[in-house]
C-alpha beads as a LAMMPS data file, in Angstrom:
LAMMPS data file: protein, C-alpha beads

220 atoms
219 bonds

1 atom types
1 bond types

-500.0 500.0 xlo xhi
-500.0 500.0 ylo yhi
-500.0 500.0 zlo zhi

Masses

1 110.0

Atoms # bond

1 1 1 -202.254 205.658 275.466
2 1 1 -199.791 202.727 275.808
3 1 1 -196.674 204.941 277.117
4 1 1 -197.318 204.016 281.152
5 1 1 -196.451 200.625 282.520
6 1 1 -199.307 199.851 285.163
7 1 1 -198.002 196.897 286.776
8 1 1 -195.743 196.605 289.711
9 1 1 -192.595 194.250 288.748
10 1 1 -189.578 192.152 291.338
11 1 1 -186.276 193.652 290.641
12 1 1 -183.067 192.347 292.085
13 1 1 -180.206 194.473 293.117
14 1 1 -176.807 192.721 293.345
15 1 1 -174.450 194.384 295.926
16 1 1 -172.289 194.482 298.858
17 1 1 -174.059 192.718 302.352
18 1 1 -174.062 196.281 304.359
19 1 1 -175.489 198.234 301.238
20 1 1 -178.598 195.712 301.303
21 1 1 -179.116 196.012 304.909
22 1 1 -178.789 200.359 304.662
23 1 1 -181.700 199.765 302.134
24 1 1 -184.143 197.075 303.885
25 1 1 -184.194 199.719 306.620
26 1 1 -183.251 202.651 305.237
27 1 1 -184.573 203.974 301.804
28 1 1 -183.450 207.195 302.115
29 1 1 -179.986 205.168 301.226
30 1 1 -180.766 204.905 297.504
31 1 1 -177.740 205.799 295.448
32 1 1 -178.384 206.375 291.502
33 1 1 -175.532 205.431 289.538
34 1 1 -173.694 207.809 286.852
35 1 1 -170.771 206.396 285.751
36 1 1 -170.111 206.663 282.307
37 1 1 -170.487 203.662 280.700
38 1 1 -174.030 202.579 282.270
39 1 1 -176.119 200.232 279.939
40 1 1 -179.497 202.612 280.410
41 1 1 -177.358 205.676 281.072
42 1 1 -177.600 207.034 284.939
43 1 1 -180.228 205.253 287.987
44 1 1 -180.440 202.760 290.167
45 1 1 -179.927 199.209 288.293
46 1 1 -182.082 195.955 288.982
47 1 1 -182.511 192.546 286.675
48 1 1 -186.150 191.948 286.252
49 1 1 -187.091 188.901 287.949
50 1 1 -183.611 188.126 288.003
51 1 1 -181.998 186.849 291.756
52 1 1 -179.922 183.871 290.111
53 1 1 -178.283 186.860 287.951
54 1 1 -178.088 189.596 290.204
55 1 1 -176.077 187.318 292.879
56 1 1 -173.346 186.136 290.416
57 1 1 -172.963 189.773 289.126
58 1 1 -172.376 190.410 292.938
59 1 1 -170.412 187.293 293.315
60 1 1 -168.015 188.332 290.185
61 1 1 -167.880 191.407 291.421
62 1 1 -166.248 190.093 294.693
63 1 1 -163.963 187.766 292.453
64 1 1 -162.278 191.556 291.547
65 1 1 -162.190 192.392 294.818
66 1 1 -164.341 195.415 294.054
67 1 1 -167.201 193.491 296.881
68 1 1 -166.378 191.674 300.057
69 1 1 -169.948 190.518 300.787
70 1 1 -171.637 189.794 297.868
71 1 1 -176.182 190.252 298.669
72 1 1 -178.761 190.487 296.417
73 1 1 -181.651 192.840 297.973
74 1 1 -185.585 192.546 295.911
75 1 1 -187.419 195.585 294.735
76 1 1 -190.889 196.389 294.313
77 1 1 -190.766 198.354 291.104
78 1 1 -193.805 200.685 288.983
79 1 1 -191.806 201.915 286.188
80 1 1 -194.294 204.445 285.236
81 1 1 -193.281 206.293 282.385
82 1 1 -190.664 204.296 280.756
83 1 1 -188.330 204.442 277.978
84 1 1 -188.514 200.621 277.284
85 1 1 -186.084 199.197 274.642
86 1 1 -188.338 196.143 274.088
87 1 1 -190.745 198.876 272.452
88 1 1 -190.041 199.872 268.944
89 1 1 -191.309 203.735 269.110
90 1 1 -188.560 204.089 272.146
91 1 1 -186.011 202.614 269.961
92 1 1 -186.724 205.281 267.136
93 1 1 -187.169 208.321 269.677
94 1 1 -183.094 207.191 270.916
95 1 1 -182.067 206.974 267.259
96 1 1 -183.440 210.463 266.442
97 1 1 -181.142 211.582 269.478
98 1 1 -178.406 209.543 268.548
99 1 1 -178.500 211.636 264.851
100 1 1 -178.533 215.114 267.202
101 1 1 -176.120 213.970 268.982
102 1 1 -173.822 212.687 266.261
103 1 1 -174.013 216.230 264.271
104 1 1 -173.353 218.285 267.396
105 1 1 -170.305 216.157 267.534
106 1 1 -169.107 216.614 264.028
107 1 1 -169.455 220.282 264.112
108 1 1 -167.458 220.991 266.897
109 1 1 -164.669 218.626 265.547
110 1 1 -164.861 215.371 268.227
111 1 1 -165.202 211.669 268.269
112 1 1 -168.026 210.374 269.181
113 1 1 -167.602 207.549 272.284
114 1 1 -167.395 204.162 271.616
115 1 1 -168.596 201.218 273.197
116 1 1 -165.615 198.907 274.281
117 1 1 -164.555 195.593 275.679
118 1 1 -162.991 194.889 279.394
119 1 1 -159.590 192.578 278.941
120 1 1 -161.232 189.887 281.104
121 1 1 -164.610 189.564 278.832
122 1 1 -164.088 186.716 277.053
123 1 1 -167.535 186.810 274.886
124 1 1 -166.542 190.142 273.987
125 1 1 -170.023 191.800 274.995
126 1 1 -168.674 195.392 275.209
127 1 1 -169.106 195.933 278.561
128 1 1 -168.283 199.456 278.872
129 1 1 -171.255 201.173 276.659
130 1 1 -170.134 204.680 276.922
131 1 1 -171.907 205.378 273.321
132 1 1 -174.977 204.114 274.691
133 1 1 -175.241 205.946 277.822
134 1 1 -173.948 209.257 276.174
135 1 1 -176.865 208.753 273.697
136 1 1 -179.585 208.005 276.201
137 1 1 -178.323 210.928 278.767
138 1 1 -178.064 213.169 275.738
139 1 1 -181.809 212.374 274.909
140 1 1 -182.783 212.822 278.803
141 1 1 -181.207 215.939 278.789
142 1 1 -182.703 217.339 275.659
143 1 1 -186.669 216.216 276.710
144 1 1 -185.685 218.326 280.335
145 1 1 -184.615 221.147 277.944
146 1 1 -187.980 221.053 276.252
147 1 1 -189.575 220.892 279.165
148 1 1 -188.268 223.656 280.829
149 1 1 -188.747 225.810 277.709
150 1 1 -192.159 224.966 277.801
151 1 1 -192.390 226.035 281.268
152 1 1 -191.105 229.530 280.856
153 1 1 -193.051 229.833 278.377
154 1 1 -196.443 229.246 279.022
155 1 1 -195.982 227.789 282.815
156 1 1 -196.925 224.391 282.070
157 1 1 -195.652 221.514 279.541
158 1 1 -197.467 218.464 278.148
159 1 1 -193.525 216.693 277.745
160 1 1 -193.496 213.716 280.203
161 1 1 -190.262 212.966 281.449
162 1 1 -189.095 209.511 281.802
163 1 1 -189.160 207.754 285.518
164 1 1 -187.682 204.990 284.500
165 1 1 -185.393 202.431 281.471
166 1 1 -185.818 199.054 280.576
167 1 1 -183.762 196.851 277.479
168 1 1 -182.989 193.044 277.299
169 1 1 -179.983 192.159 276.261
170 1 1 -177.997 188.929 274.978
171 1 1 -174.368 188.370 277.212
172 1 1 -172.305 185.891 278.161
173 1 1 -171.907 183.336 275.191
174 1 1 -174.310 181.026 273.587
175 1 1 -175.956 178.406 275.946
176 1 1 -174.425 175.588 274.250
177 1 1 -173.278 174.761 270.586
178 1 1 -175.100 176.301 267.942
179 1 1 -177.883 178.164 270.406
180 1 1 -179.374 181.496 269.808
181 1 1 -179.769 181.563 273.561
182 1 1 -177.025 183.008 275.120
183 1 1 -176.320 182.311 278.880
184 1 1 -176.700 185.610 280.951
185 1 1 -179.295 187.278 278.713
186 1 1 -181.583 189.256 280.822
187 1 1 -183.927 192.461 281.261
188 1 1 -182.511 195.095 282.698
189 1 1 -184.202 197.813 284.765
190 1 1 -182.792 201.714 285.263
191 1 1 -185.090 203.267 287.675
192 1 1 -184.373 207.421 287.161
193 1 1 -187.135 208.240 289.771
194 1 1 -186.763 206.739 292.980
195 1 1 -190.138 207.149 293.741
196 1 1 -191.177 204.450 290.989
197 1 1 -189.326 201.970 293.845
198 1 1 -192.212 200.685 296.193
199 1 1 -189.730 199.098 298.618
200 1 1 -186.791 197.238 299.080
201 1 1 -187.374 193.551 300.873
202 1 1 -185.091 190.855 301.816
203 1 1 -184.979 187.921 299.408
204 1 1 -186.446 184.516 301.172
205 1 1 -185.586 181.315 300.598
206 1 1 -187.884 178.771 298.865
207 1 1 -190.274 176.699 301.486
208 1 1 -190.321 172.619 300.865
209 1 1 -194.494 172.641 300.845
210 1 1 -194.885 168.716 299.732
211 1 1 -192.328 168.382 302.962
212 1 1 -194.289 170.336 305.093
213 1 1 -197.568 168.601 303.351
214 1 1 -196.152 165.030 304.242
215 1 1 -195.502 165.775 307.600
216 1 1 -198.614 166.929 308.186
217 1 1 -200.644 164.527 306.877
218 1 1 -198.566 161.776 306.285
219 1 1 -196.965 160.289 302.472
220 1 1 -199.301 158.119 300.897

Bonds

1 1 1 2
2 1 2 3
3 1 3 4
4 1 4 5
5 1 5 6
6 1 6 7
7 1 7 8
8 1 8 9
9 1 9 10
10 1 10 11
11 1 11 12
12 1 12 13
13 1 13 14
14 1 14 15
15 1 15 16
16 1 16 17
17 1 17 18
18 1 18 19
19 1 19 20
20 1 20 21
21 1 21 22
22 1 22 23
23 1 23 24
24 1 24 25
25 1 25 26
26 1 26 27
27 1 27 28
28 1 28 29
29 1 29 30
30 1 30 31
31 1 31 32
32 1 32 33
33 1 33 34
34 1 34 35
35 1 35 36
36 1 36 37
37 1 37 38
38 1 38 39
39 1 39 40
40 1 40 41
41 1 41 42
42 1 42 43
43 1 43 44
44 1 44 45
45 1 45 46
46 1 46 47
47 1 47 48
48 1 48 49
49 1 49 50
50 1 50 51
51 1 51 52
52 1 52 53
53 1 53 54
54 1 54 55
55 1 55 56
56 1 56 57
57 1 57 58
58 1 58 59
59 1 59 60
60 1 60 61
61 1 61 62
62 1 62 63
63 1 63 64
64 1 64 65
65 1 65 66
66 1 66 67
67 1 67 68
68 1 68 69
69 1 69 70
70 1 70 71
71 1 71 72
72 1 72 73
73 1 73 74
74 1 74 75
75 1 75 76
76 1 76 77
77 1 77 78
78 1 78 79
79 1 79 80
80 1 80 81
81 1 81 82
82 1 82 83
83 1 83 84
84 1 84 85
85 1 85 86
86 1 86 87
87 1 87 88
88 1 88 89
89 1 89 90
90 1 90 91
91 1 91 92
92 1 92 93
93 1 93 94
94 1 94 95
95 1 95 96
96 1 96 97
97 1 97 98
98 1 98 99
99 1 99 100
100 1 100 101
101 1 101 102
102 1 102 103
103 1 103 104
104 1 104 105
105 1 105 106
106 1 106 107
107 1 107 108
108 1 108 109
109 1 109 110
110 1 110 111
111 1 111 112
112 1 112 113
113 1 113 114
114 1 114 115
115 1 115 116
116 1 116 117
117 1 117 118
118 1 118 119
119 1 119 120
120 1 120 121
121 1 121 122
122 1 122 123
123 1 123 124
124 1 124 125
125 1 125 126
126 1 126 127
127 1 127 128
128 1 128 129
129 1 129 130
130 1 130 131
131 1 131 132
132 1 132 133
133 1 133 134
134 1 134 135
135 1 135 136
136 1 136 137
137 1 137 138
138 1 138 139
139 1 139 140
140 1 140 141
141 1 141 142
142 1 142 143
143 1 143 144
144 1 144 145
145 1 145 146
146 1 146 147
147 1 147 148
148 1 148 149
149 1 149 150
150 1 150 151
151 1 151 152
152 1 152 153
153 1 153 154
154 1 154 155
155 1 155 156
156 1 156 157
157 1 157 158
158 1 158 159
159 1 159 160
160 1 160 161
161 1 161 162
162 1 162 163
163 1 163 164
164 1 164 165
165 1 165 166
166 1 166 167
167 1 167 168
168 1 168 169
169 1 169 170
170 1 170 171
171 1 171 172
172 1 172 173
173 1 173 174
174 1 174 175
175 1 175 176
176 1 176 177
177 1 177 178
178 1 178 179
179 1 179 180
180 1 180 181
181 1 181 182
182 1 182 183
183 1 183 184
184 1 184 185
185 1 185 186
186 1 186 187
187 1 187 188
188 1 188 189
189 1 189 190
190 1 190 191
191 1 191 192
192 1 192 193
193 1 193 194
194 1 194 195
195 1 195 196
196 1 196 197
197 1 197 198
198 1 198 199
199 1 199 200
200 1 200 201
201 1 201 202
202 1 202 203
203 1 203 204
204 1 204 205
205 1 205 206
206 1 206 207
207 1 207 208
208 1 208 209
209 1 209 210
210 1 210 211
211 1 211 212
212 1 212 213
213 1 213 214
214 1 214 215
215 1 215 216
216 1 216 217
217 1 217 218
218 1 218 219
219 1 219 220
């Protein structure tokens, strides 16, 4: 009854100048990720409400030289079916996958991935969660499996199949001495259907209204 989320939501995508341009006029541009150590496992990434954040992630990301224009384009965003981490039922559904996953592993003799650290991370935030997107492409996988069985089978399935990811998560060292608030905590959005993305628009700057209001009418 509660599984859908109705409302539209501003994303922000941080990433190189001519990549935000191909998508303001272009969406048949959109690139999901799949690299193996993606927080939500495999989409296209955005920080909820987020600019501030999504520009330094571009900004640091041109500090590595992996960027040379570092631009921050805004989505439109209806998650629609979503596995959301801030949800406790979603949180139990990955950890019944995680315990599939974890026994397939032990039978045939391997290690299960590990989350791990980059050497310039200071806060130690395990940047590279290659357990967590196994687990969450291993559950993916497994609900298309069902679904597809239930297809042959009777030629239709009640399975939904999830359009979209969402989980907060602390980073970046606590806010100042002593603080449970932690300086680049943020949601994070994993859109898996593209078609959950309304539209890509450019990011304006704020407008000085009391300026334009004294001007106008003159300061009191």
């Amino acid at each position: 009854m509660y599984e859908s989320r109705p409302n539209l939501i501003i994303g922000f995508h941080g990433c190189e100048e001519e990549i935000k341009n191909k998508l303001i006029n272009s969406s048949s541009t959109i690139q999901l990720s799949e690299k193996p150590y993606d927080w939500l496992g495999h989409g296209m990434y955005f920080w909820e409400n987020n600019y501030d954040r999504a520009l330094q992630w571009a900004k640091d990301k041109k500090k590595r030289g992996e960027i040379k224009v570092p631009a921050v384009v805004g989505a439109v965003l209806h998650l629609n079916y979503c596995c959301d981490f801030l949800d406790s039922r979603y949180i139990q559904l990955l950890k019944f996958h995680y315990r599939l996953m974890a026994s397939r592993y032990h039978a045939l003799g391997e290690e299960l991935p590990e989350n791990k650290d980059l050497a310039h991370d200071i806060h130690k935030d395990k940047i590279l969660r290659v357990l967590d997107c196994t687990t969450i492409e291993y559950m993916h996988a497994g609900i298309y499996k069902q679904y597809q069985a239930e297809i042959a089978a009777k030629g239709f399935s009640e399975i939904k199949l999830f359009d979209s990811t969402r989980g907060v998560f602390t980073e970046g060292g606590p806010a100042f001495t002593g603080a449970g608030i932690f300086e680049k905590s943020h949601i994070q959005i994993c859109i898996r259907n593209p078609d959950c993305i309304q539209g890509f628009f450019n990011p304006r700057k704020g407008f000085d209204f009391m300026k334009w209001l004294d001007k106008k009418y003159g300061s009191a």
